[in-house]
GUFITOR-12840 format. One record per residue: residue number from 1; residue in three letters; y negated, x, z of N, C-alpha, C in turn. Coordinates in steps of 0.2 Angstrom, whole numbers, plus 5000, padded with zeros to 4 digits. Last residue first. Layout:
N
  num  residuo  n_yy  n_xx  n_zz  ca_yy  ca_xx  ca_zz  c_yy  c_xx  c_zz
  NUM      ala     Y     X     Z      Y      X      Z     Y     X     Z
...
//
This chain:
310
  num  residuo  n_yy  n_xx  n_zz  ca_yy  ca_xx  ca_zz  c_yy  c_xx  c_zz
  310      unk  4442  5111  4102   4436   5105   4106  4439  5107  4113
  309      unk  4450  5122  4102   4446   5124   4101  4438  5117  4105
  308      unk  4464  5116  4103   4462   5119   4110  4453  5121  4109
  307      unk  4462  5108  4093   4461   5103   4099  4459  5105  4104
  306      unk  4463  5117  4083   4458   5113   4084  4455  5108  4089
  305      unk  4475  5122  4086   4472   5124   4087  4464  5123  4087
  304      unk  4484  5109  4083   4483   5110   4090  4480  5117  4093
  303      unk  4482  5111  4070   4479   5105   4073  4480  5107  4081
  302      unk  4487  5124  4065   4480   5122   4063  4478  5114  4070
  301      unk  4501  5122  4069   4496   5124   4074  4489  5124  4071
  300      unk  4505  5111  4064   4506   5109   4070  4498  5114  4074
  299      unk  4502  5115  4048   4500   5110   4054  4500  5110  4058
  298      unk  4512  5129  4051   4505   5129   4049  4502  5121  4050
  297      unk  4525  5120  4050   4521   5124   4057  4514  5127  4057
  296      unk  4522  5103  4045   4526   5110   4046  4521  5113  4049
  295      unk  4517  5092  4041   4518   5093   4046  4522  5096  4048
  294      unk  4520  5096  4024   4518   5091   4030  4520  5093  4035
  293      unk  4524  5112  4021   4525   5105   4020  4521  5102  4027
  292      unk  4521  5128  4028   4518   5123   4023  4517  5114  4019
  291      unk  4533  5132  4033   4529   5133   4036  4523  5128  4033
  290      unk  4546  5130  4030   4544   5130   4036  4538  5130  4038
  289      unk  4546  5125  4017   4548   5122   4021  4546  5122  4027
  288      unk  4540  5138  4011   4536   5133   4011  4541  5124  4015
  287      unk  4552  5148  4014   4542   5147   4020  4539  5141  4017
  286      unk  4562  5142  4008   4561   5140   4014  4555  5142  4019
  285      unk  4555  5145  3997   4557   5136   3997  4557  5135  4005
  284      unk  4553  5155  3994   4548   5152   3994  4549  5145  3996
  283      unk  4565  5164  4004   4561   5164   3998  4557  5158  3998
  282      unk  4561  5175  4020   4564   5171   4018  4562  5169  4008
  281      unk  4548  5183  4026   4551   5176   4028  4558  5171  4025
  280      unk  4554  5197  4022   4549   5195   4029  4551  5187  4029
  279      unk  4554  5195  4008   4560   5199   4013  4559  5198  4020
  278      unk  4545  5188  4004   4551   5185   4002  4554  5189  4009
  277      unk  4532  5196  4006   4535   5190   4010  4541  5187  4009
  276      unk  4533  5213  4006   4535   5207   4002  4537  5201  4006
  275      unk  4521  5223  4015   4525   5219   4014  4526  5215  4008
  274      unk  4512  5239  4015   4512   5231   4011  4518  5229  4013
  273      unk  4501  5250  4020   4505   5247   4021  4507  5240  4020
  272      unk  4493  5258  4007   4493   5251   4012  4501  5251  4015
  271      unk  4482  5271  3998   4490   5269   4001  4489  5264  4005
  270      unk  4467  5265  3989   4472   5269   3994  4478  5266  3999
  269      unk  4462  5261  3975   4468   5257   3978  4471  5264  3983
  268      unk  4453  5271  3969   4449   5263   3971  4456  5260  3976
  267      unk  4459  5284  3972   4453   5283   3974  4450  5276  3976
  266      unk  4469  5282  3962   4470   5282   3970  4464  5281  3974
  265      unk  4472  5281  3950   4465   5276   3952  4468  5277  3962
  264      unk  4484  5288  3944   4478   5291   3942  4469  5287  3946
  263      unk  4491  5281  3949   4492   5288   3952  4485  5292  3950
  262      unk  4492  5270  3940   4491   5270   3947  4489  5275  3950
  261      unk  4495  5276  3928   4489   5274   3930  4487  5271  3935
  260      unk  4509  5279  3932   4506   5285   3929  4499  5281  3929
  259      unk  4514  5267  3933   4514   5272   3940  4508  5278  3935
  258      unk  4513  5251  3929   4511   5257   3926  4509  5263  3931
  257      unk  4506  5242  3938   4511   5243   3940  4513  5247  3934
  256      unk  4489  5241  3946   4494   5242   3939  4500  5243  3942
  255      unk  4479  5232  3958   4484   5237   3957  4490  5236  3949
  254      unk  4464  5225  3952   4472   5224   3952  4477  5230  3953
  253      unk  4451  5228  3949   4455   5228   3954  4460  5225  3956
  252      unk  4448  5227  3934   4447   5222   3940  4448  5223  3947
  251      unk  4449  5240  3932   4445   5237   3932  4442  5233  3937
  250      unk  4463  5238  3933   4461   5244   3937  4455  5241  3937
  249      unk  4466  5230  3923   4468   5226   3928  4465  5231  3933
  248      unk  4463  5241  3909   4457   5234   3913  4458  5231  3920
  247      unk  4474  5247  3914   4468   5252   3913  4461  5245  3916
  246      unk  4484  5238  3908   4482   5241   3913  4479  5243  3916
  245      unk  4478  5236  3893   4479   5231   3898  4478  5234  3905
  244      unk  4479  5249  3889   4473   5245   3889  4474  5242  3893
  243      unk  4493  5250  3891   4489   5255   3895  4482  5254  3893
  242      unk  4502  5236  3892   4502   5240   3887  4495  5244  3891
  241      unk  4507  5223  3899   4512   5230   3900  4507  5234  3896
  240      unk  4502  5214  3891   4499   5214   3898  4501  5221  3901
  239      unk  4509  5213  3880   4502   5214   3878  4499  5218  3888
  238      unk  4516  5201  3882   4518   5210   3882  4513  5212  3882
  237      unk  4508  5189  3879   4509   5191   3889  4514  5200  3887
  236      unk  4503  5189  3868   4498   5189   3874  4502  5193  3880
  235      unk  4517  5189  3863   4512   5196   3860  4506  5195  3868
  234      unk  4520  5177  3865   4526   5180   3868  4519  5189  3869
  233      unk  4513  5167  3860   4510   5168   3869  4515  5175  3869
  232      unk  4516  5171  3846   4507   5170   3849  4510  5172  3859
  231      unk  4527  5165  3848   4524   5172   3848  4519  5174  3844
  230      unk  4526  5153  3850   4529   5155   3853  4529  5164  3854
  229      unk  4518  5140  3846   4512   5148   3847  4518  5152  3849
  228      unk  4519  5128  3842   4521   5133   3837  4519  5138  3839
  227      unk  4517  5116  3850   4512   5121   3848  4513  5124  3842
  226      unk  4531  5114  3855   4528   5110   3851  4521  5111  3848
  225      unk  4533  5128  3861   4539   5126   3853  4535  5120  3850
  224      unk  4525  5129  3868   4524   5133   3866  4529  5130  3856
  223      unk  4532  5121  3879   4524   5121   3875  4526  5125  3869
  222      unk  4544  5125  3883   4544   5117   3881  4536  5117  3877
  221      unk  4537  5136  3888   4543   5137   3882  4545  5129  3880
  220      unk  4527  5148  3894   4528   5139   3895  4533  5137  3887
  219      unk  4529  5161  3898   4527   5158   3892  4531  5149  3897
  218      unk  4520  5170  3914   4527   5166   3911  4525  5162  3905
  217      unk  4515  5182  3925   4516   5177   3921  4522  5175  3918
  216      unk  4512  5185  3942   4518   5181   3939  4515  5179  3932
  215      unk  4504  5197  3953   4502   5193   3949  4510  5190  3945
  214      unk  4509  5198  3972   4511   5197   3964  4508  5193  3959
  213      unk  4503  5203  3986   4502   5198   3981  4504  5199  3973
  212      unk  4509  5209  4000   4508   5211   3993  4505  5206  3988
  211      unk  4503  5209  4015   4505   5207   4011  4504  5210  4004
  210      unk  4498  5223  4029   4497   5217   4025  4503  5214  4020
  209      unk  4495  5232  4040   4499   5227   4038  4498  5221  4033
  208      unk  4483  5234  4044   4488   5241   4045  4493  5237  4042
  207      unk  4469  5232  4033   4473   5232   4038  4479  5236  4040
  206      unk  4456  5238  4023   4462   5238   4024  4465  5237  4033
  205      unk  4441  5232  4020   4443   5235   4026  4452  5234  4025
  204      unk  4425  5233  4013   4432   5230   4012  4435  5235  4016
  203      unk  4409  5229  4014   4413   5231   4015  4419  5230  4015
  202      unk  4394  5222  4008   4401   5220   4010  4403  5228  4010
  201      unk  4380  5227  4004   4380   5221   4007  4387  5219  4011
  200      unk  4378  5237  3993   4376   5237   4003  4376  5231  4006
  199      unk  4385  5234  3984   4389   5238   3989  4385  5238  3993
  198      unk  4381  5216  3980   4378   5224   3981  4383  5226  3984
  197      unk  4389  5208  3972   4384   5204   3977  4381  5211  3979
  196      unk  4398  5214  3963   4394   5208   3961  4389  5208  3966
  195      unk  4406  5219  3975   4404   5225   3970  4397  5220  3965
  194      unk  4410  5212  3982   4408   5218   3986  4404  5220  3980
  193      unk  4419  5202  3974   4412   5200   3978  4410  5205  3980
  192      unk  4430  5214  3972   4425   5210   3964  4416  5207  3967
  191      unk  4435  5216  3980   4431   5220   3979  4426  5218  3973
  190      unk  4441  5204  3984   4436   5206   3987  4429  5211  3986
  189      unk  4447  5201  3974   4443   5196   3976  4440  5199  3980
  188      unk  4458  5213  3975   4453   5211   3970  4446  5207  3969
  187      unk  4464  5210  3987   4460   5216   3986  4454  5213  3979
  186      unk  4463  5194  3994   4466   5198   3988  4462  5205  3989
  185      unk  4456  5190  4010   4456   5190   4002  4461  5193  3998
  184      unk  4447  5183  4022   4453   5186   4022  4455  5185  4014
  183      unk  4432  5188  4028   4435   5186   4024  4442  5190  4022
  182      unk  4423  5189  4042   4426   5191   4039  4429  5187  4034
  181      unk  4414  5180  4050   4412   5189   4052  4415  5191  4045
  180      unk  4406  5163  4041   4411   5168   4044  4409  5175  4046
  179      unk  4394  5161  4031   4399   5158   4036  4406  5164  4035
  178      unk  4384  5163  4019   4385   5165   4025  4390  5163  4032
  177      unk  4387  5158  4007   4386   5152   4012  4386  5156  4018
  176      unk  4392  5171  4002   4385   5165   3999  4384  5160  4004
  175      unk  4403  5174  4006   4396   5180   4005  4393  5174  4001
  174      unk  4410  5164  4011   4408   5169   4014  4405  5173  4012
  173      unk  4411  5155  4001   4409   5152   4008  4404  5158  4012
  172      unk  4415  5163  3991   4408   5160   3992  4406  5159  3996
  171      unk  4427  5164  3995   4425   5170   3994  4414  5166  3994
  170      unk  4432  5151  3995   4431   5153   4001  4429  5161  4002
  169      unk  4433  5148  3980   4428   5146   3984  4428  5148  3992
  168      unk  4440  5157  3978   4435   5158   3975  4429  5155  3979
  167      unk  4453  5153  3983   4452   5157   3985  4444  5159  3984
  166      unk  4453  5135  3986   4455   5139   3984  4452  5147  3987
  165      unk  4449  5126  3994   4454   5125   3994  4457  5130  3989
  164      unk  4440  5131  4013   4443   5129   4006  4448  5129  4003
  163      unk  4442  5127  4031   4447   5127   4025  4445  5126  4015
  162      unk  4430  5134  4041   4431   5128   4035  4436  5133  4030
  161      unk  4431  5141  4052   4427   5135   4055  4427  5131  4047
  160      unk  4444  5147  4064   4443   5146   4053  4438  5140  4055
  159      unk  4447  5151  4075   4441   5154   4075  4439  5152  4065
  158      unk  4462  5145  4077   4454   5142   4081  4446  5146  4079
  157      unk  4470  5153  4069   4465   5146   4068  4462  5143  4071
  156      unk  4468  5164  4080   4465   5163   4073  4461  5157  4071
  155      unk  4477  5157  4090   4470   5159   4092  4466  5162  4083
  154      unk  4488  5155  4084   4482   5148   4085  4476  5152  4085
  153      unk  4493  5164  4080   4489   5162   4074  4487  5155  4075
  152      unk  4496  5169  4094   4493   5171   4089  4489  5168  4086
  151      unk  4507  5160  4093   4500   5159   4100  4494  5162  4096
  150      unk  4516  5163  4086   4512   5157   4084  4506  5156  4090
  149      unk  4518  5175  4094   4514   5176   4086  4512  5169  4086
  148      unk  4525  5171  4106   4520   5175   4105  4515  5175  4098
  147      unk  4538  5164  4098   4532   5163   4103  4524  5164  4102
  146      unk  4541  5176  4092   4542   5171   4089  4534  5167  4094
  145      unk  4538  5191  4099   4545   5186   4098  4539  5182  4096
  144      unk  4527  5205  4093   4531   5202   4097  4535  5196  4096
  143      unk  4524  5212  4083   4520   5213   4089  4525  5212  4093
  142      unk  4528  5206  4071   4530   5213   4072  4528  5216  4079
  141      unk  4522  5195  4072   4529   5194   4072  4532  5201  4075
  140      unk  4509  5198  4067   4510   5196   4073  4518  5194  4077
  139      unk  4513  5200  4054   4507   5207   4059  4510  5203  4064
  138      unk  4517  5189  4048   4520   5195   4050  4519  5200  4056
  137      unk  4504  5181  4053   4510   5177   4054  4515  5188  4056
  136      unk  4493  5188  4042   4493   5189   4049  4498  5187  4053
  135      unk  4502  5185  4029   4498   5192   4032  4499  5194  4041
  134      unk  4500  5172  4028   4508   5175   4032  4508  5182  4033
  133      unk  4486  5170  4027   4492   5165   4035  4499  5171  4035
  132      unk  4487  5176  4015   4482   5177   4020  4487  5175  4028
  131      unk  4497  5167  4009   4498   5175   4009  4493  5177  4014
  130      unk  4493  5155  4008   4497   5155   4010  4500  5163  4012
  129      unk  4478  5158  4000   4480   5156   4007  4484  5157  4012
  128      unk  4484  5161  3987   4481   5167   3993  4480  5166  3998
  127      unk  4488  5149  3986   4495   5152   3985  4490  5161  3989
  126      unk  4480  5133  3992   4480   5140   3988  4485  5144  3991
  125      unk  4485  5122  4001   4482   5121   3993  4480  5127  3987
  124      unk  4489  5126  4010   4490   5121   4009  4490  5119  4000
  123      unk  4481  5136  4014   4487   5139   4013  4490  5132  4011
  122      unk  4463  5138  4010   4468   5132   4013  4475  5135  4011
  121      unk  4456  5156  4011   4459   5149   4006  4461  5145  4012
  120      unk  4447  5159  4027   4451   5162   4019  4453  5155  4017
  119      unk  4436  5167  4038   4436   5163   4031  4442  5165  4030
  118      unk  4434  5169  4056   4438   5170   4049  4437  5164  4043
  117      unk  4423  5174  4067   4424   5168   4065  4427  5170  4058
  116      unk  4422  5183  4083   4423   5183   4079  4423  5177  4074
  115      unk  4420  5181  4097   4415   5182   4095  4415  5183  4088
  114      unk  4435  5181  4101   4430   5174   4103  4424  5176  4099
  113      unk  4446  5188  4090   4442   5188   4098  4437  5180  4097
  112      unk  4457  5189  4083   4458   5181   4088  4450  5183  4094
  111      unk  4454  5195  4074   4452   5191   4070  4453  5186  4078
  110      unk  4459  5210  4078   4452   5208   4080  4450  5201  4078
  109      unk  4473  5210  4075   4470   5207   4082  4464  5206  4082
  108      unk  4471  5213  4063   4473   5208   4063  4472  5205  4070
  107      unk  4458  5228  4061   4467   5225   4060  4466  5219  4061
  106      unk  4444  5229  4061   4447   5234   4057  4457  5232  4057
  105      unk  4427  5225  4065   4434   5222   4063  4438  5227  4060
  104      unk  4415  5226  4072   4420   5231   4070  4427  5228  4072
  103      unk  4403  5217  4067   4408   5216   4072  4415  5221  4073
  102      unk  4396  5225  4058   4394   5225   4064  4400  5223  4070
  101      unk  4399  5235  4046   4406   5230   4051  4402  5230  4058
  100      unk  4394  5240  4036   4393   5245   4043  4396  5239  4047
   99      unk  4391  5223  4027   4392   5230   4027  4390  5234  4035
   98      unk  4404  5210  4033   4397   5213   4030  4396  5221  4030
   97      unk  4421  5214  4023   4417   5211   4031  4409  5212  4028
   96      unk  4434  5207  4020   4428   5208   4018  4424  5207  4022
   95      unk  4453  5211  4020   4448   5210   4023  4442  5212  4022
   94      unk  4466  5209  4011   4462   5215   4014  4457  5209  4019
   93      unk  4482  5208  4001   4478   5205   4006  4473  5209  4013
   92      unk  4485  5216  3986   4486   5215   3993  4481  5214  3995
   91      unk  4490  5213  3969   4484   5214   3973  4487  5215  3980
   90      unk  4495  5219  3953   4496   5213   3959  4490  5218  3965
   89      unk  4505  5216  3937   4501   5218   3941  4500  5216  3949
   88      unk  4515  5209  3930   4511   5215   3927  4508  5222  3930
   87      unk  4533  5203  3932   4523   5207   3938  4522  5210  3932
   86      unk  4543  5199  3927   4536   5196   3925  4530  5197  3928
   85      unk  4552  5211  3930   4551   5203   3933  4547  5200  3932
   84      unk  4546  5222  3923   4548   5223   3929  4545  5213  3933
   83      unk  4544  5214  3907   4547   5219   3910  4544  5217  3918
   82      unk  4550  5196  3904   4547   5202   3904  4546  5208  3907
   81      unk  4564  5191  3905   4559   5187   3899  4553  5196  3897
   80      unk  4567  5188  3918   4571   5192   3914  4569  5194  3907
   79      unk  4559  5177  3923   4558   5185   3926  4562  5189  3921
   78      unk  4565  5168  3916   4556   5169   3913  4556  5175  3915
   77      unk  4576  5158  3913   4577   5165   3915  4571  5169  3910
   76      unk  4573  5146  3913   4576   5147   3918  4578  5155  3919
   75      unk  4559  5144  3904   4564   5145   3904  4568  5148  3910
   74      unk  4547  5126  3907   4548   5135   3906  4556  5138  3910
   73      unk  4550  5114  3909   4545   5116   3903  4546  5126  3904
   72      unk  4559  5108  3916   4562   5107   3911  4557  5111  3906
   71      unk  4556  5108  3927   4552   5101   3926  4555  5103  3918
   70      unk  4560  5121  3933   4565   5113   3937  4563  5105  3933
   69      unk  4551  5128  3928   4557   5127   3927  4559  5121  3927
   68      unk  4542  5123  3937   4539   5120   3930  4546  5124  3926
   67      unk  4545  5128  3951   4545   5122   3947  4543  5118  3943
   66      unk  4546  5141  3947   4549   5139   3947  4551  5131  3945
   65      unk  4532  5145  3948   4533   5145   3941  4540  5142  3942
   64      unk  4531  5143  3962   4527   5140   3958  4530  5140  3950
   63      unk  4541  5153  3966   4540   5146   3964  4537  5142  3962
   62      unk  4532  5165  3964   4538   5165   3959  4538  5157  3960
   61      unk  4513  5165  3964   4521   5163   3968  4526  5161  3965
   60      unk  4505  5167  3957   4505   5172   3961  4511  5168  3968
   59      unk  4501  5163  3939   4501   5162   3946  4504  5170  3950
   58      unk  4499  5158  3923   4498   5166   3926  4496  5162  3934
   57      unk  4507  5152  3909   4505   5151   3916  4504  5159  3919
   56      unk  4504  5146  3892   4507   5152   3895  4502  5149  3904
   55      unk  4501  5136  3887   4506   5138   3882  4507  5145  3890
   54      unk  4499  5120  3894   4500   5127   3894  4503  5129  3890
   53      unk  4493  5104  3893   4499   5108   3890  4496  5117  3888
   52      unk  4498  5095  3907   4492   5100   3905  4497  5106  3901
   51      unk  4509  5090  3911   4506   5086   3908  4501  5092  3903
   50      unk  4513  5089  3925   4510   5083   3925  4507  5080  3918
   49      unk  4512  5104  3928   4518   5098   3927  4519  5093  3924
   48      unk  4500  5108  3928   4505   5109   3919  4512  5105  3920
   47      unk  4498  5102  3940   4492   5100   3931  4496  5101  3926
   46      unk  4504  5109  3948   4504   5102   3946  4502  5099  3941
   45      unk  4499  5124  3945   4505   5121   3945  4507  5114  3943
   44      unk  4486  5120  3949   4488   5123   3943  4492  5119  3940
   43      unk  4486  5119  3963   4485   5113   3958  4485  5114  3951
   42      unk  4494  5132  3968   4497   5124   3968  4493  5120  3964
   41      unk  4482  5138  3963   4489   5139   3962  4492  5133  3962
   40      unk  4465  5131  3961   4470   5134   3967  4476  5134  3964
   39      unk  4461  5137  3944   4458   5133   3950  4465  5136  3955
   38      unk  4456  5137  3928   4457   5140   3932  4458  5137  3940
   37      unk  4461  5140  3909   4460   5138   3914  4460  5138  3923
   36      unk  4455  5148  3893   4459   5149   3900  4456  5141  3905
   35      unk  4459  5149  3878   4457   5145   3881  4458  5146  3890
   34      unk  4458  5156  3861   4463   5157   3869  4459  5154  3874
   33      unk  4463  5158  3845   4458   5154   3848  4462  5154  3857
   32      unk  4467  5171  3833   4468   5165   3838  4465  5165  3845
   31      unk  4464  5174  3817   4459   5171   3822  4462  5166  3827
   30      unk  4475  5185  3808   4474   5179   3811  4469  5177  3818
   29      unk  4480  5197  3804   4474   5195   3802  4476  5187  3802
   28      unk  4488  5207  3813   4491   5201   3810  4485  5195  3805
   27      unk  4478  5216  3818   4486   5217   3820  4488  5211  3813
   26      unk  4464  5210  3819   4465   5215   3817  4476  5218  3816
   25      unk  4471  5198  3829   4466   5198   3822  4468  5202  3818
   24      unk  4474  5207  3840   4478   5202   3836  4476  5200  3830
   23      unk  4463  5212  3843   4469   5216   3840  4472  5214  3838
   22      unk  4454  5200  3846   4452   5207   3840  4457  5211  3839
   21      unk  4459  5195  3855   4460   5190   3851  4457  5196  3845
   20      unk  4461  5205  3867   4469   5202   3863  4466  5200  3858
   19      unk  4449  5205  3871   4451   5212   3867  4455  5208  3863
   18      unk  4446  5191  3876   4443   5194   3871  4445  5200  3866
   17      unk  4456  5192  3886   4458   5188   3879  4452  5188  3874
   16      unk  4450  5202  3895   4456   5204   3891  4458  5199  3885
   15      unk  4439  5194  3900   4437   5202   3894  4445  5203  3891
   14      unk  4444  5184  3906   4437   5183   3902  4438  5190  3896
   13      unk  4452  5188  3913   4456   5186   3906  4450  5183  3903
   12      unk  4446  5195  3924   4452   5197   3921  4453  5195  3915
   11      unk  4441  5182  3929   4436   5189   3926  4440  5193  3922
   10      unk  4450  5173  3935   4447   5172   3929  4443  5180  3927
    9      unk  4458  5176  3946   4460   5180   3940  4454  5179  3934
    8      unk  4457  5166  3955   4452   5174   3956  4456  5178  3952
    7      unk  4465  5154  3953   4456   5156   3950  4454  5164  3950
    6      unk  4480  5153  3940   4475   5155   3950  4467  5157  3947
    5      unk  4479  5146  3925   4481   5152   3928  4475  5152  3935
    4      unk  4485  5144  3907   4484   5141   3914  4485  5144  3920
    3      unk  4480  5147  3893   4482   5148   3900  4481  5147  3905
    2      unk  4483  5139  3878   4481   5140   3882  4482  5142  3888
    1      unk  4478  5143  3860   4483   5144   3865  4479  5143  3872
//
């Protein structure tokens, strides 16, 4: 079986399809073989379009799984498929600074000062990117008109001195390449680099507004039937609802959606103020209309924030 799935999940599904493949064993006395794969959201996406035969997807934008609907490979009613819409879990958009925050970065405005420089994904090509952008994009919305916040997020993009393409690798940029004050990330990606590279090295800073990030699985159902694995992936992705599973996603730093061990890990995930971007920009077709296609508004001002910046 295999899962195709955004990169800053891999740690997650290294230890959890190791548990799965000993329960399932031990449950059904069968040795099933789980393969994952990893990389930015949208190239995921296109890979399983195109071909890459996924028995199961793990992304982090309802449409992304949508257009593997629309390609006729997974089922037109996948949110209804498992409990609370096929979120297991999920993460919000934080910020990673060096540790005691020389630069005393602590919201959204301090990301445009001049003495500051931002790391996060390419919103172009990572689905944490495009959450990091509408992060800030909101924050700035709620400040003031329309105008005003795209002024904003020039002055931002003038301070992003390199666009990776996915999450992982601009989690490196920034605590291994030394580049940048800050890193705009997933809770989890943060705390996972904070925790990996030493706690006296990074600190993780909640902003006064951030994004939700939904983790989305889905059985790939056009796969799955010429595989034969259909429950084989149906057990994998329940499985994820089950107080083992949850208890791991705490682990990783995933916020659980099981409130009874949410309530219990207040200590690692404290209260945020979180938005859901559907409800703030609309749904995925028309932020990624407005914002994300060629020469949409993320363009215009990435480039004429690099003009203001020569």
């Amino acid at each position: 079986m295999l899962n195709v799935a955004y990169d800053v999940i891999r740690d997650f599904y290294k230890e959890y399809n190791l548990e799965f493949r000993q329960a399932y064993k031990a449950q059904q006395g069968q040795d099933l073989m789980i393969s994952q794969s990893h990389g930015g959201a949208s190239k995921q996406t296109l890979s399983v379009a195109s071909g890459l035969p996924a028995d199961v997807v793990t992304l982090t934008q309802s449409s992304d799984v949508d257009i593997l609907v629309k390609k006729g490979l997974v089922d037109s009613h996948w949110q209804q498929a498992l409990p609370n819409h096929s979120v297991p879990f999920g993460s919000v958009m934080v910020f990673l600074v060096k540790k005691g925050n020389p630069k005393n970065i602590h919201d959204w405005h301090d990301l445009i000062r001049d003495d500051v420089s931002v790391i996060f994904a390419n919103p172009k090509t990572s689905a944490n990117g495009r959450f990091a952008y509408l992060s800030a994009y909101a924050y700035a919305k709620a400040q003031g008109d329309e105008q005003q916040a795209q002024a904003f997020m020039k002055k931002i993009l003038a301070r992003v001195p390199v666009l990776e393409s996915g999450a992982r690798g601009a989690s490196i940029s920034f605590t291994q390449r030394n580049l940048g004050d800050v890193l705009i990330a997933p809770e989890n990606e943060a705390a996972l680099a904070a925790k990996a590279l030493g706690e006296n090295s990074f600190s993780v800073i909640y902003p006064s507004y951030t994004a939700y990030t939904p983790v989305y699985v889905a059985e790939v159902n056009a796969n799955t039937k010429i595989n034969g694995t259909h429950e084989q992936a149906q057990a994998y992705l329940r499985n994820l609802w089950s107080e083992a599973a949850q208890e791991l996603a705490v682990k990783h730093h995933f916020r659980p959606t099981n409130e009874k061990i949410l309530q219990k890990s207040t200590a690692l995930f404290p209260p945020v103020n979180s938005f859901d971007v559907n409800q703030v920009f609309g749904d995925w077709a028309i932020i990624n209309q407005t914002h994300f296609a060629d020469n949409a508004l993320f363009d215009q001002l990435y480039i004429a924030a690099q003009h203001k910046d020569k």
